[in-house]
N, C-alpha and C positions, 0 to 999 in steps of 0.2 A: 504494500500500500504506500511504501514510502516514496518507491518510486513513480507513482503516478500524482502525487503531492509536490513533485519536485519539478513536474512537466511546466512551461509556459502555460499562463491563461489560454484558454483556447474555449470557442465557445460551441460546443457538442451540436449542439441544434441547427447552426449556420451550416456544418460542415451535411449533417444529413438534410435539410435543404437541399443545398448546393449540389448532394450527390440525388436528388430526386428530381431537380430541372435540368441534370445533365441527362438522366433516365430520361425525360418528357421530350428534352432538344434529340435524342436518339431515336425514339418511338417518332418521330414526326420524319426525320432526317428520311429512318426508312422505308415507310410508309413511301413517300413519296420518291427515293432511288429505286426501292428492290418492288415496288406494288405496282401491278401493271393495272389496277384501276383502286383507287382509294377508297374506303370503307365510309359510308354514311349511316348507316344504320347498326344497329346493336351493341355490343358490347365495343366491340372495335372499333365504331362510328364516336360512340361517347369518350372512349380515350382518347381519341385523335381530337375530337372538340375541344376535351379538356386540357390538350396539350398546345393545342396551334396557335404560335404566338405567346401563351401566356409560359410556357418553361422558358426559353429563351429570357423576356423579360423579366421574370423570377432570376434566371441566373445573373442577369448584368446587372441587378439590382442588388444583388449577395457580393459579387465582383467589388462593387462599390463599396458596399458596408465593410468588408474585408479589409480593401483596398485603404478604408478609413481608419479602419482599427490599427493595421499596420503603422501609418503614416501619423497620428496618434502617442505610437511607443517611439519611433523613430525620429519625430516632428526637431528635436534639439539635437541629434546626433549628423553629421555629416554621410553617415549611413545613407540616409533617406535617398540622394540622388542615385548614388550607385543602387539600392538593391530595386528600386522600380526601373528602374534603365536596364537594368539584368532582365528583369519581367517582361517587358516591352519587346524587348529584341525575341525573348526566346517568342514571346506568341505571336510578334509580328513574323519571324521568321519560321514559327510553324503554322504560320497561316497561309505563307506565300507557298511552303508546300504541298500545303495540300490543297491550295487552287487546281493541279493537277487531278486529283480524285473528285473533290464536291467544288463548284465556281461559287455554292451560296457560303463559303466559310467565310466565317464573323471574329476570327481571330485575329486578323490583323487590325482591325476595330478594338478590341482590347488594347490590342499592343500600342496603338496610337494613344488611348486612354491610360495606358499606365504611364508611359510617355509623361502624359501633360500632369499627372498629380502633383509632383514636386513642386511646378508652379501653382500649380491651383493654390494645394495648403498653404500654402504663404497668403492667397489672397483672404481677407476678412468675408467674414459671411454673408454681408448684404453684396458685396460684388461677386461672392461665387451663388447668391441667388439671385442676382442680373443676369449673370451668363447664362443658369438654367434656364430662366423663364423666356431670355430672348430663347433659345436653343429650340422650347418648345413652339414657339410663337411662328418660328423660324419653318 
């Protein structure tokens, strides 16, 4: 027990989350690669409903909370640029390849987002809720 008292915060719930909108971005992925006509009705019709769109956006909104919490523990250490710049390259560069396999990957999207963090947190919060709202507006 002592060793799991001595583990980093981490917070249990985010992480299954996180691994149930990757399940939902999977189940939708296939559907629409390996299904030669997509399901509307029944069982398989209601998890593809429940999946379309809203896992994806479930995940990139945990991406973010994560992303927070990280940046948060790191906000005073000189850490913060290098270890999101490390994050950024690796998904912007495992996004570019796997453009090869699926053209809808969304990781280079990430990788541009983890990118811009180190700037964002520095800015105050009514300007990083300018930016959202134009973003949305947008």
């Amino acid at each position: 027990m002592e060793l799991l008292d001595s583990r980093p915060s981490r917070a249990d719930s985010l992480d299954v989350a996180r691994a149930l909108a990757i399940a939902g971005m999977f189940v939708i992925h296939a559907a629409l690669v390996l299904g030669d006509a997509v399901p509307t009705d029944g069982v398989a019709g209601a998890v593809l409903w429940l999946c379309d769109g809203r896992a994806a956006a479930v995940f990139m909104t945990l991406a973010g909370v994560g992303a927070h919490r990280l940046a948060r523990s790191l906000a005073a250490t000189p850490e913060l640029g290098r270890v999101f710049a490390r994050r950024a390259l690796v998904l912007a560069g495992l996004g570019v390849a796997n453009l090869a396999i699926w053209p809808g990957d969304i990781l280079r999207v990430y990788g541009v987002a983890f990118a811009l963090v180190p700037i964002l947190v520095r800015w105050s919060p009514r300007r990083r809720a300018a930016l959202a709202t134009a973003l949305v507006l947008g």
